[in-house]
C-alpha positions as CSV (number, residue, x, y, z in Angstrom):
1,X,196.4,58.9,35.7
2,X,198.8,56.2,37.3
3,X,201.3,58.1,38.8
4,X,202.3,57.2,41.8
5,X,202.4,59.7,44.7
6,X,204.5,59.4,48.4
7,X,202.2,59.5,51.3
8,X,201.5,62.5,52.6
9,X,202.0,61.0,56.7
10,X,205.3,58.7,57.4
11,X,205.8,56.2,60.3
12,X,208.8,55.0,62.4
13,X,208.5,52.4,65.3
14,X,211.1,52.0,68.3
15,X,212.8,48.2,68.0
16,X,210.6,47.2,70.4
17,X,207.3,48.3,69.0
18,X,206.6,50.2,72.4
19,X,206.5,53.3,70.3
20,X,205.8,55.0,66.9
21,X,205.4,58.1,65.5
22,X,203.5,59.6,62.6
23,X,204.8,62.4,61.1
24,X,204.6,64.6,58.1
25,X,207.7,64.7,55.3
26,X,209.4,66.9,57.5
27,X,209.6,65.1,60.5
28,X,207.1,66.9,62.3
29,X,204.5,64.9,64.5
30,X,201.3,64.0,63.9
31,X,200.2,61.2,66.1
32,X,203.0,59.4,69.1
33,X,201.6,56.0,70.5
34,X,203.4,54.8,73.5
35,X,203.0,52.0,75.6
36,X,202.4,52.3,79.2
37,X,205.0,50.7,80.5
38,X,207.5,53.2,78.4
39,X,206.2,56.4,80.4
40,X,207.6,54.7,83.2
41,X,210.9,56.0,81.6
42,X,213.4,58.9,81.9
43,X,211.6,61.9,80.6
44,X,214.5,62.7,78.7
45,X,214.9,59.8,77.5
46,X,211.9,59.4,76.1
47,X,211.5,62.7,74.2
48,X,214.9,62.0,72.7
49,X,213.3,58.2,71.2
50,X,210.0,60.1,69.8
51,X,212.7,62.7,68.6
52,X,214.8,59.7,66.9
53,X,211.7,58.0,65.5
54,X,210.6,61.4,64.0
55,X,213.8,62.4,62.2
56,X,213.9,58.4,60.9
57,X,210.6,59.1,59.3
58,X,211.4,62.0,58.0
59,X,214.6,60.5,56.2
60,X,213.0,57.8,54.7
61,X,210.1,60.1,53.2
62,X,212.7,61.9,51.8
63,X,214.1,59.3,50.0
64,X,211.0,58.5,48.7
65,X,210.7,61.8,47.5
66,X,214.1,61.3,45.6
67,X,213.2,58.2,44.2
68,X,209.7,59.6,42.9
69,X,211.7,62.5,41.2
70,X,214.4,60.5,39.9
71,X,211.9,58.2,38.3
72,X,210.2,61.9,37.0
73,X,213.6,62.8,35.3
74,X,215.1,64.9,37.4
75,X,218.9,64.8,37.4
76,X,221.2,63.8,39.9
77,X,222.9,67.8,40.4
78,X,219.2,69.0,40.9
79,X,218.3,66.0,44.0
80,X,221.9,67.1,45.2
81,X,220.7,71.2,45.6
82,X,217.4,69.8,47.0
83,X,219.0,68.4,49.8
84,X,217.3,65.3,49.4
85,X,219.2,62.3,51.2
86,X,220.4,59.2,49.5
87,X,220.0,55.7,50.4
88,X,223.5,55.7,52.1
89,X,222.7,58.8,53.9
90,X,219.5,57.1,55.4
91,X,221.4,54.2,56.1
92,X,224.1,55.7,58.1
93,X,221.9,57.9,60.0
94,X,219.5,55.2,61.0
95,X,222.8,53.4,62.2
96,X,224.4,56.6,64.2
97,X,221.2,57.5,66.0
98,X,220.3,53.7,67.0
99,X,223.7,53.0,68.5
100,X,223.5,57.2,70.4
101,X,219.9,56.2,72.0
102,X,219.7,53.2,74.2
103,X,216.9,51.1,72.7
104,X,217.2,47.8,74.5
105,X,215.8,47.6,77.4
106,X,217.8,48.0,80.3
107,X,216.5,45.2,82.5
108,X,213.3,42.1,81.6
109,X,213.1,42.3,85.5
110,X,210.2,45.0,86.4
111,X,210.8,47.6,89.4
112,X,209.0,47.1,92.4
C-alpha cells in the first residue's frame, strides 16, 4: 500500500533556531529544546514563544491533514465542518502571532 500518511509528531522552530517544539497534531508538546542563552529570558516571555511555536505546528499539521483528505475525496463542506484550517488560515495566523511575540532579539550586546 502507497498511501501516504501525515506524521504522527510536528515541529516549529523560533526565527532564530534558539528554540523548537515537537508536538502532536493537536498542538500538544512532546519534546521543547531551548538554548541556554534563551532561559536567560522573561519567563513569560518565554512560555508565550513555546506556546506560539506549539499552536504553529499544530496549524500546519492540520493542513496536512486537509490536504491528505482532499486528495482522499472528501468534499470541501465536509473539511469546512471538520474545522480543518486552510492554507490562508495558516498563513495569516503564522503572520498575526509573529508580529504579537517579539522574536528578534532585543539587543546582540550580552548583559553583564
Amino acid at each position: 500500500m502507497d498511501e501516504q500518511q501525515v506524521p504522527a509528531e510536528w515541529m516549529a522552530t523560533s526565527r532564530t533556531g534558539a528554540i523548537s517544539v515537537r508536538t502532536t497534531e493537536q498542538g500538544l508538546p512532546l519534546g521543547i529544546s531551548v538554548e541556554p542563552a534563551e532561559l536567560r529570558r522573561d519567563p513569560a516571555g518565554l512560555a508565550a514563544e513555546v506556546l506560539r511555536l506549539c499552536k504553529q505546528a499544530a496549524g500546519r499539521a492540520g493542513l496536512a491533514r486537509r490536504a491528505e483528505l482532499e486528495a482522499a475525496g472528501l468534499s470541501a463542506d465536509m473539511l469546512a465542518l471538520m474545522g480543518l484550517p486552510t492554507p490562508e488560515e495558516v498563513a495569516r495566523n503564522e503572520i498575526v502571532e509573529e508580529e504579537e511575540y517579539e522574536t528578534e532579539p532585543r539587543s546582540w550586546l550580552r548583559q553583564v
